[in-house]
KELUMPA-238912 format. One record per residue: x, y, z of N, C-alpha, C in turn. Coordinates in steps of 0.02 Angstrom, whole numbers, padded with zeros to 5 digits, always signed. Example, Ala and Ser with C-alpha at 12.3 -4.5 7.8 and 13.67 -1.06 7.14 Angstrom:
+00660-00284+00390+00615-00225+00390+00660-00165+00390/+00642-00112+00354+00684-00053+00357+00645+00002+00394/
***
This chain:
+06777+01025-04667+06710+01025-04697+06664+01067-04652/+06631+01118-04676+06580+01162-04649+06531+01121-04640/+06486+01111-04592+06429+01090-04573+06389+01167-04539/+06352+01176-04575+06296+01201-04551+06236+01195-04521/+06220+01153-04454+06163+01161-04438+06110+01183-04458/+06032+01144-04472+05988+01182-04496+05947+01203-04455/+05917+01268-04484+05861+01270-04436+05811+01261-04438/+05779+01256-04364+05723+01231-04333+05657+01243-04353/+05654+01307-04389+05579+01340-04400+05558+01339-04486/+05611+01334-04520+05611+01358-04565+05616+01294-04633/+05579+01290-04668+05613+01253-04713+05556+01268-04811/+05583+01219-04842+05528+01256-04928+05481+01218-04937/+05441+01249-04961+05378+01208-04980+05401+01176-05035/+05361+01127-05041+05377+01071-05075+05376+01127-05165/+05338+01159-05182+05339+01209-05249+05423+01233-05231/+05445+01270-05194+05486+01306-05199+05534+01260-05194/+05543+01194-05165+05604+01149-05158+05665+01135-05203/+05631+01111-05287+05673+01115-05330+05713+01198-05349/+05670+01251-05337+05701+01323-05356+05766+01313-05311/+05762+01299-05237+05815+01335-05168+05864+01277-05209/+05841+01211-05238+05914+01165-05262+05925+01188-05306/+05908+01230-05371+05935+01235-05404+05991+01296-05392/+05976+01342-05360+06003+01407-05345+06061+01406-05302/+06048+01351-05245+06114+01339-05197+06161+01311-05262/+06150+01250-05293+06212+01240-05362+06231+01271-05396/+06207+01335-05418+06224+01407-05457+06268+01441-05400/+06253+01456-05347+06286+01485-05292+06350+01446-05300/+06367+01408-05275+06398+01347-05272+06450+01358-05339/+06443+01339-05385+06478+01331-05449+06502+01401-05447/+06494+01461-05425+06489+01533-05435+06554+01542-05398/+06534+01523-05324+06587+01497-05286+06650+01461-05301/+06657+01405-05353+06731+01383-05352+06744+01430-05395/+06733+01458-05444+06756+01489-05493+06801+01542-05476/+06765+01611-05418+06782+01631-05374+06842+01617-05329/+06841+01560-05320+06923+01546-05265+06959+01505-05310/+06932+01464-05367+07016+01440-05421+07030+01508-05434/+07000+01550-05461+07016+01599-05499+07094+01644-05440/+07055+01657-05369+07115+01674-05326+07159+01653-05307/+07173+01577-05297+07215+01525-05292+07271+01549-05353/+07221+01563-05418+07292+01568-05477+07316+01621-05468/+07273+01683-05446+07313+01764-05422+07369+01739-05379/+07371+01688-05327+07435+01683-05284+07524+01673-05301/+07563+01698-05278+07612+01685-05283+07662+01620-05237/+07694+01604-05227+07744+01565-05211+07732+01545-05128/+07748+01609-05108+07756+01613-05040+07676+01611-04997/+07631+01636-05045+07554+01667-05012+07552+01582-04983/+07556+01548-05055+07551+01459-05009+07560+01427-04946/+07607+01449-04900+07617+01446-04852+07621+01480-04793/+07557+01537-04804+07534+01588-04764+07474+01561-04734/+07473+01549-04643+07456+01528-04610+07371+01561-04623/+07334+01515-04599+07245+01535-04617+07224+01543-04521/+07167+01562-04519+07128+01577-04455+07111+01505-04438/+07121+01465-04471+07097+01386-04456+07173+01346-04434/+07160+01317-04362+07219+01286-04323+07255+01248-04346/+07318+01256-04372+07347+01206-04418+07362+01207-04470/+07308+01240-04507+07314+01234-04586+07330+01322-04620/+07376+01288-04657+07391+01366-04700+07352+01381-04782/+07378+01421-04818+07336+01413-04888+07318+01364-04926/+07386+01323-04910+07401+01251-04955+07330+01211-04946/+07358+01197-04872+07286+01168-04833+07237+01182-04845/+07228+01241-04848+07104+01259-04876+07109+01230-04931/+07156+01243-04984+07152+01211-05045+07143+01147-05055/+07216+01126-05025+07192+01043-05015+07126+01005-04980/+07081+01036-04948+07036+01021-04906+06980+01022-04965/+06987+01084-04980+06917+01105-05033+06939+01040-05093/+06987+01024-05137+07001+00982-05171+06993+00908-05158/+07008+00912-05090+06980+00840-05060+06919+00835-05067/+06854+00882-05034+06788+00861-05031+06760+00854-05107/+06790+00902-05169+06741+00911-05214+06762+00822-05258/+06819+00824-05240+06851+00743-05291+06774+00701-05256/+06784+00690-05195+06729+00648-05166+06653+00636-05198/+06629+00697-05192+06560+00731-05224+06554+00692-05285/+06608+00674-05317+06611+00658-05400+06637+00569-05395/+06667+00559-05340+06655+00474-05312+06725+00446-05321/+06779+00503-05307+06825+00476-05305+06853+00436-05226/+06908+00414-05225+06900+00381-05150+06917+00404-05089/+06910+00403-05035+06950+00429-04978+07021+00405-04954/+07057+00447-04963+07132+00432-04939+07138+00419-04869/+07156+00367-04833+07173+00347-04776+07244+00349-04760/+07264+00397-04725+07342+00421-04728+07346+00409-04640/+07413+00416-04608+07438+00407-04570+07433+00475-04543/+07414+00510-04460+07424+00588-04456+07468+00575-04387/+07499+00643-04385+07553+00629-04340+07500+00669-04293/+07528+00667-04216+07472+00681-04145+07475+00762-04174/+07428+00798-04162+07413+00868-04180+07350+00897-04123/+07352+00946-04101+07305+00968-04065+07250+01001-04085/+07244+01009-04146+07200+01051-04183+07133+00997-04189/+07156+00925-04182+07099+00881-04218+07040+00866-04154/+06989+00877-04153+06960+00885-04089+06900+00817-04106/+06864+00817-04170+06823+00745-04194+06854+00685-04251/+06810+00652-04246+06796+00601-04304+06821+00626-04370/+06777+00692-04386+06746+00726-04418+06835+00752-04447/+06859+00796-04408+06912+00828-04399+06973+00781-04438/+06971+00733-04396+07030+00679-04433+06998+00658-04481/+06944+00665-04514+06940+00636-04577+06943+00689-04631/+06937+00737-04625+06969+00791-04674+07043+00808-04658/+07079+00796-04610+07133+00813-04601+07182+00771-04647/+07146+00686-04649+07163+00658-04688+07167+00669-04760/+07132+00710-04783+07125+00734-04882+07168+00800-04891/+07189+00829-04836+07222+00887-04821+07295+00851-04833/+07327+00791-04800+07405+00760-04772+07409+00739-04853/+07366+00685-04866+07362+00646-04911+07372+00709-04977/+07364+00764-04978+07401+00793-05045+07453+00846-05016/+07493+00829-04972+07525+00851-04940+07594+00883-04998/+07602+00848-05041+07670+00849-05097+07633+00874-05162/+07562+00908-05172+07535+00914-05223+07525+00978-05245/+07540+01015-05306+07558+01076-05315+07515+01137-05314/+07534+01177-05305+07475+01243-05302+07417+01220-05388/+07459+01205-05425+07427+01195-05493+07402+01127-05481/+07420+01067-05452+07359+01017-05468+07310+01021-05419/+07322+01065-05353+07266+01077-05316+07175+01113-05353/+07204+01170-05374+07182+01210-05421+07148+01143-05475/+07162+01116-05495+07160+01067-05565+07108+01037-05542/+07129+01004-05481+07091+00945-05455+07018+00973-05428/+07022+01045-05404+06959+01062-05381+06914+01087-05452/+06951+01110-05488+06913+01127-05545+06878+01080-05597/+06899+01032-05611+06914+00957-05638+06851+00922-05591/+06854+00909-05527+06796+00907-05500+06725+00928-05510/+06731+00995-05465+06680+01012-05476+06642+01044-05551/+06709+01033-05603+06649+01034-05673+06619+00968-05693/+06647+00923-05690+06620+00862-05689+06543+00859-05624/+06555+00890-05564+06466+00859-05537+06424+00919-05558/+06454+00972-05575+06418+01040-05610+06371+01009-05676/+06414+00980-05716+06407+00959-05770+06332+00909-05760/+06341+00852-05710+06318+00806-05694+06224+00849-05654/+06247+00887-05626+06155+00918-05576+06153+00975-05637/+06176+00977-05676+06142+01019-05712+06102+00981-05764/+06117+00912-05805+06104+00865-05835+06041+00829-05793/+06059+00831-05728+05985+00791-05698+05992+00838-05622/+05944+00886-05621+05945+00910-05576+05889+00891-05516/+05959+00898-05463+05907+00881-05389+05845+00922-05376/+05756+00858-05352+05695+00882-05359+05696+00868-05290/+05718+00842-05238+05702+00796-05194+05753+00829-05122/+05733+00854-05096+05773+00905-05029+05788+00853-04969/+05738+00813-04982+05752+00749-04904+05794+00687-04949/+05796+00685-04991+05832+00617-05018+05911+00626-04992/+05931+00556-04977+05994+00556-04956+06046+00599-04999/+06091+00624-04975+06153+00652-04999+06210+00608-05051/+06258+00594-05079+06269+00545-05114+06350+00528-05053/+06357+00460-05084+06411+00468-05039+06419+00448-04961/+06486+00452-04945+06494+00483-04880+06447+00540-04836/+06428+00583-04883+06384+00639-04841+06305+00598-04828/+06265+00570-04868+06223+00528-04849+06245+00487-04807/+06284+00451-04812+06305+00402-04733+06304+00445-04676/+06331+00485-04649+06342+00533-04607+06279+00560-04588/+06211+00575-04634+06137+00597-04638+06126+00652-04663/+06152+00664-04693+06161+00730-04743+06098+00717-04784/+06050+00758-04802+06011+00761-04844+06016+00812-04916/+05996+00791-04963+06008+00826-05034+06025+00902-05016/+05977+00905-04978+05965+00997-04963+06029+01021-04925/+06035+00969-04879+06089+01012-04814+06165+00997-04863/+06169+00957-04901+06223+00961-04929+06234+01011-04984/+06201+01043-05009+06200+01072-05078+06199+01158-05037/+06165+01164-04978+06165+01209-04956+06250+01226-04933/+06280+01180-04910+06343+01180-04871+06404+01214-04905/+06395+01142-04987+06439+01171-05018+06448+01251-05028/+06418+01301-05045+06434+01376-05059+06447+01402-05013/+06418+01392-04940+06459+01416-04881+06534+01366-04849/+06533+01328-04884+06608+01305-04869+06659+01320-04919/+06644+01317-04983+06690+01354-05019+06700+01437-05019/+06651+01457-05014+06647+01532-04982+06698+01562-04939/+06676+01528-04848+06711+01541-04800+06810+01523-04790/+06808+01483-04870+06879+01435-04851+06923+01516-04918/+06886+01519-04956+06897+01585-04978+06932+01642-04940/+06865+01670-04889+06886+01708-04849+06945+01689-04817/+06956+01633-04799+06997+01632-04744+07077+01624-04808/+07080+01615-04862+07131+01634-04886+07139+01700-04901/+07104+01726-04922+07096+01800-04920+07135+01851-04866/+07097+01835-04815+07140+01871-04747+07192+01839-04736/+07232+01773-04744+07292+01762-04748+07327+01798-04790/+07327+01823-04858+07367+01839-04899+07364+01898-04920/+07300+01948-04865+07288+02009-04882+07266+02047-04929/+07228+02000-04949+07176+02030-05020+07104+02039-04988/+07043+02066-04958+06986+02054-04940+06959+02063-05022/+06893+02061-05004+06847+02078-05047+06817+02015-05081/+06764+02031-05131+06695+01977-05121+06649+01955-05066/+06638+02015-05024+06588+02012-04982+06513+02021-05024/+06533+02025-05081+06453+02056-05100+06430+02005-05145/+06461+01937-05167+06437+01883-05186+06393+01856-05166/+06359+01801-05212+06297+01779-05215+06317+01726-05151/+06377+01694-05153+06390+01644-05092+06396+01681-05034/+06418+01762-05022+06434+01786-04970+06348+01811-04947/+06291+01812-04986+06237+01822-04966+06213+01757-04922/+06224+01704-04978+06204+01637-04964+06234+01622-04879/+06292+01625-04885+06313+01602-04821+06306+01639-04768/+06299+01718-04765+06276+01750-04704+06199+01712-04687/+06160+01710-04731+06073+01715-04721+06082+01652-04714/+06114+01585-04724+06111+01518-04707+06134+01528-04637/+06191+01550-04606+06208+01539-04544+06155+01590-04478/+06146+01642-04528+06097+01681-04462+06021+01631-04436/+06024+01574-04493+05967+01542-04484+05958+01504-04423/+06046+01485-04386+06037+01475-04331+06042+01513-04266/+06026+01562-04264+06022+01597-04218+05967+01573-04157/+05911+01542-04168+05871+01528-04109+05911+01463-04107/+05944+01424-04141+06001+01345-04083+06029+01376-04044/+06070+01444-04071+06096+01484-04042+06060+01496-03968/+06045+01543-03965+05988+01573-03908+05980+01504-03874/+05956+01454-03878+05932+01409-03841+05964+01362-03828/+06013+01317-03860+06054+01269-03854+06119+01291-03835/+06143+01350-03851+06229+01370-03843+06211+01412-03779/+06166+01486-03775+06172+01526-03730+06129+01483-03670/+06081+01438-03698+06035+01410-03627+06003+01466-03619/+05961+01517-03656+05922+01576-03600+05870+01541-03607/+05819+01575-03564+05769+01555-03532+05708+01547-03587/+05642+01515-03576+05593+01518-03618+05548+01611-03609/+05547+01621-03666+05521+01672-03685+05588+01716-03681/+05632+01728-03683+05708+01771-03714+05681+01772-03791/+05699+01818-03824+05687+01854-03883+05743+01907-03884/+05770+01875-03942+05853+01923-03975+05840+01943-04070/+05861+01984-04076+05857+02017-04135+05919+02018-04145/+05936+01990-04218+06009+02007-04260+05998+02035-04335/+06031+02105-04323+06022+02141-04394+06095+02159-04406/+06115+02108-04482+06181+02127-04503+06153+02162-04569/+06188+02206-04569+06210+02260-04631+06178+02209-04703/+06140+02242-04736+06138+02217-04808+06059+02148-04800/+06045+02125-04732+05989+02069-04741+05953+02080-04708/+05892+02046-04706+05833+02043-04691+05854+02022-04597/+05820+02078-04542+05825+02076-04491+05788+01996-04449/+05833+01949-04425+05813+01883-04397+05798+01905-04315/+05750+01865-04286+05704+01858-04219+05711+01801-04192/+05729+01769-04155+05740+01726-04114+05707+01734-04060/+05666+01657-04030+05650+01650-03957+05637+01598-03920/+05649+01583-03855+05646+01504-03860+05583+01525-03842/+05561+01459-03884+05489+01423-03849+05483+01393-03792/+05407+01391-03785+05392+01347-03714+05412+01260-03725/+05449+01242-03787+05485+01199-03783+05553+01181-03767/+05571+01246-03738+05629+01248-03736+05672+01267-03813/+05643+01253-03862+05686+01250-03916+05681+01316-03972/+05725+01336-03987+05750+01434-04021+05703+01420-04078/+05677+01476-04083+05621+01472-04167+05629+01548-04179/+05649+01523-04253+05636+01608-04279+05583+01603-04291/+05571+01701-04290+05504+01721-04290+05486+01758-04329/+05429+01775-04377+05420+01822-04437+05439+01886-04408/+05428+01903-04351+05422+01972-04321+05395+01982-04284/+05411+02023-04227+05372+02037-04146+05395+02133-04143/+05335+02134-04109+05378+02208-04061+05435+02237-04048/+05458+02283-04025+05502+02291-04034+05530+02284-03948/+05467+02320-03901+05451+02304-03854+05484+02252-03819/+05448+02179-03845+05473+02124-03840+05534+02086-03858/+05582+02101-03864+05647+02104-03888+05708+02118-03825/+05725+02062-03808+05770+02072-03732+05823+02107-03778/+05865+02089-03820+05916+02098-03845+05932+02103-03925/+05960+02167-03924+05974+02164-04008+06052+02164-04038/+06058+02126-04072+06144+02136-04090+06138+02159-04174/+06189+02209-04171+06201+02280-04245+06272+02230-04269/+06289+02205-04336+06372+02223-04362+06355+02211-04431/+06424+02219-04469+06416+02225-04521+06434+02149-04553/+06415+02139-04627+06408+02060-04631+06482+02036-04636/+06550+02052-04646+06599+02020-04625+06600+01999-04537/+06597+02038-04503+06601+02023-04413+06568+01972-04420/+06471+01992-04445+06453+01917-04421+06489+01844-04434/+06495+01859-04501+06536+01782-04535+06583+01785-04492/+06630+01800-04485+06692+01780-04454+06670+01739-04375/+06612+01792-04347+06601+01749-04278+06559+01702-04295/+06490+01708-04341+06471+01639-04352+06501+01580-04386/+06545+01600-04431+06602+01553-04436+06662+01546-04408/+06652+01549-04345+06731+01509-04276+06798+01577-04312/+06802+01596-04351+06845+01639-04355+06902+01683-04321/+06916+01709-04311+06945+01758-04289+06903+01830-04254/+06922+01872-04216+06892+01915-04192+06887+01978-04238/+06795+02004-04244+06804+02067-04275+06843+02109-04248/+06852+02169-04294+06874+02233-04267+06846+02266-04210/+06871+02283-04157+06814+02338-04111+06786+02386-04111/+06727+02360-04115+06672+02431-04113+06612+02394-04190/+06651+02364-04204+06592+02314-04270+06550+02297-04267/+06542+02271-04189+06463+02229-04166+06450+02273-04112/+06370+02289-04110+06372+02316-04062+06290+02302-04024/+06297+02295-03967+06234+02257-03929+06178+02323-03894/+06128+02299-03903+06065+02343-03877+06021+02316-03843/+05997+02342-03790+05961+02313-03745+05975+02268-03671/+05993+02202-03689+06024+02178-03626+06075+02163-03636/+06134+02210-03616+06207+02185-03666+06231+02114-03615/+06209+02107-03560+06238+02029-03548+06214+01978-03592/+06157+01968-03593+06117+01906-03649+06154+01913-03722/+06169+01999-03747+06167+02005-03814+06264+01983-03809/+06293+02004-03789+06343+01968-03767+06362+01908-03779/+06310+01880-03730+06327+01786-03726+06315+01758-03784/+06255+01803-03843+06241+01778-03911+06300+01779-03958/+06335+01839-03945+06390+01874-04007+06446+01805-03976/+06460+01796-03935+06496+01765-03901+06491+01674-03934/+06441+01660-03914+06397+01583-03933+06388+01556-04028/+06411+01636-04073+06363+01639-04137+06408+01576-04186/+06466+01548-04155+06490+01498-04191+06452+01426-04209/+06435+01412-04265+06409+01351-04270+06431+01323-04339/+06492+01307-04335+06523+01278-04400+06579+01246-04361/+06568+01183-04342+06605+01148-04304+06669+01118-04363/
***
C-alpha cells in the first residue's frame, strides 16, 4: 500500500474540496481500467516476472492491488500464516503481504476479476453519493490507521498507478507516462519535497531547493525557522541553494523507492552536495 505523506503547506479550500474529491476518483477509476486492461495484454510467463518491489513479482502487484480494492468495498482481511522473509520491514508491510499470500493459488483471471468487480462496485457507490468532506474519516481499516477522506482517495491513483509501472518495467512494455494518474502522482509526490529537505536531508533553516521535472509546474522548498520544509509560491532565483532537472519517469521511480534512473536523467545545479542528498532522500512511499 502506497502511503503518501501529505504536505505541510498546502491544502483546498473548503469551495475547491469537493472538486480535488471528485477528480482524484475519476483519476483513480481511470487508473484501474488502465492496469486490468494490461494485466489482460499479459501472457503466461510475464506473471512471474520479478517487479522492482522486494519479493514480489507480477502476480504479487496484482494480488496486492486486488487485495486493497476488495477492502475499500468491505470485504474482509485475510489473516494468513507468512513464512520469515526479509523484505517485511513494518506492521504495515505484513499486513499487505498478508492479501498478497492469501491469493497466493488465484489466477491471473480472478485477480483481474476481483480488482475489477471491486473497484466498480465503490466507483459505482462515490459516484451515487459523492465524497464533500476531505477531513472525515476514511472508511474502514484506512480510517482506523487515520487516513482521512482526502489522503485516501488521493493515494488510491498513485498506488494503482505506480504498481502499473512497476509491472510495466517487469515485462517490458513502458508507456502511460502521460496519464491523468501519471500527472496525479508525480504533482502529489513532489508535494513532499520540503519533508524532504527538512526531515530526510536535515538541512539547515533557510536551505531553499528547487525541483523542476519535465511536463509540471516548478516546486520551491525551504525549511522554515521552524525547522519544518514549506513549499513556496516562488522566490528568486538568487535564493535557491540547489536545483534538481529530470524527466517525470526518474522522478517517480526515485520518489517512489524504485529502482535507479538512467545516468545523466537527473541532473543537479547549484550546490550539487545538498542537491544530491535531495535526489538521494526523494523516496517517500514507505
Amino acid at each position: 500500500m502506497t502511503e503518501q505523506r501529505e504536505a505541510t503547506t498546502e491544502s483546498s479550500t473548503t469551495t475547491d474540496a469537493p472538486r480535488e474529491l471528485t477528480a482524484a476518483v475519476t483519476t483513480w477509476w481511470q487508473a484501474i481500467n488502465d492496469f486490468t486492461t494490461l494485466l489482460e495484454e499479459l501472457d503466461d510467463d510475464d506473471w512471474a516476472r520479478p517487479t522492482d518491489l522486494p519479493g514480489w513479482d507480477v502476480h504479487a502487484v496484482a494480488a496486492h492491488t486486488a487485495h486493497l480494492e476488495s477492502l475499500l468495498v468491505g470485504a474482509p482481511h485475510e489473516e494468513v500464516e507468512l513464512d520469515e522473509t526479509g523484505h517485511l520491514k513494518s506492521p504495515m508491510g505484513t499486513f499487505t503481504e498478508q492479501g498478497v499470500v492469501a491469493r497466493r493459488d488465484a489466477s491471473p483471471d480472478q485477480l483481474i476479476n476481483e480488482i475489477r468487480e471491486s473497484a466498480t462496485s465503490r466507483n459505482t457507490a462515490l459516484l451515487a453519493d459523492p465524497p464533500t468532506d476531505p477531513e472525515a474519516a476514511a472508511p474502514g481499516l484506512f480510517g482506523a490507521i487515520g487516513w482521512s477522506t482526502r489522503t485516501l482517495l488521493r493515494n488510491r491513483p498513485l498506488d494503482v498507478w505506480m504498481h502499473e509501472q512497476d509491472v510495466r518495467r517487469a515485462v517490458g512494455r513502458p508507456g502511460n507516462l502521460d496519464s491523468p494518474a501519471a500527472r496525479h502522482s508525480a504533482e502529489y509526490l513532489a508535494e513532499s519535497l520540503g519533508f524532504v529537505l527538512a526531515k530526510k536531508v536535515r538541512a539547515p533553516v533557510g536551505t531553499t531547493v528547487a525541483l523542476e521535472v519535465a511536463g509540471l509546474p516548478r516546486r520551491v522548498a525551504c525549511v522554515a525557522p521552524d525547522g519544518r520544509g514549506r513549499l513556496l509560491a516562488e522566490t528568486a532565483s538568487d535564493e535557491i541553494d540547489a536545483t534538481i532537472h529530470c524527466d517525470l519517469e526518474s522522478f517517480l521511480l526515485l520518489a517512489g523507492g524504485r529502482r535507479r534512473p538512467e545516468p545523466g536523467l537527473v541532473r543537479v545545479g547549484g550546490d550539487t552536495d545538498l542537491g544530491l542528498r535531495v535526489v538521494e532522500s526523494l523516496a517517500v512511499t514507505p
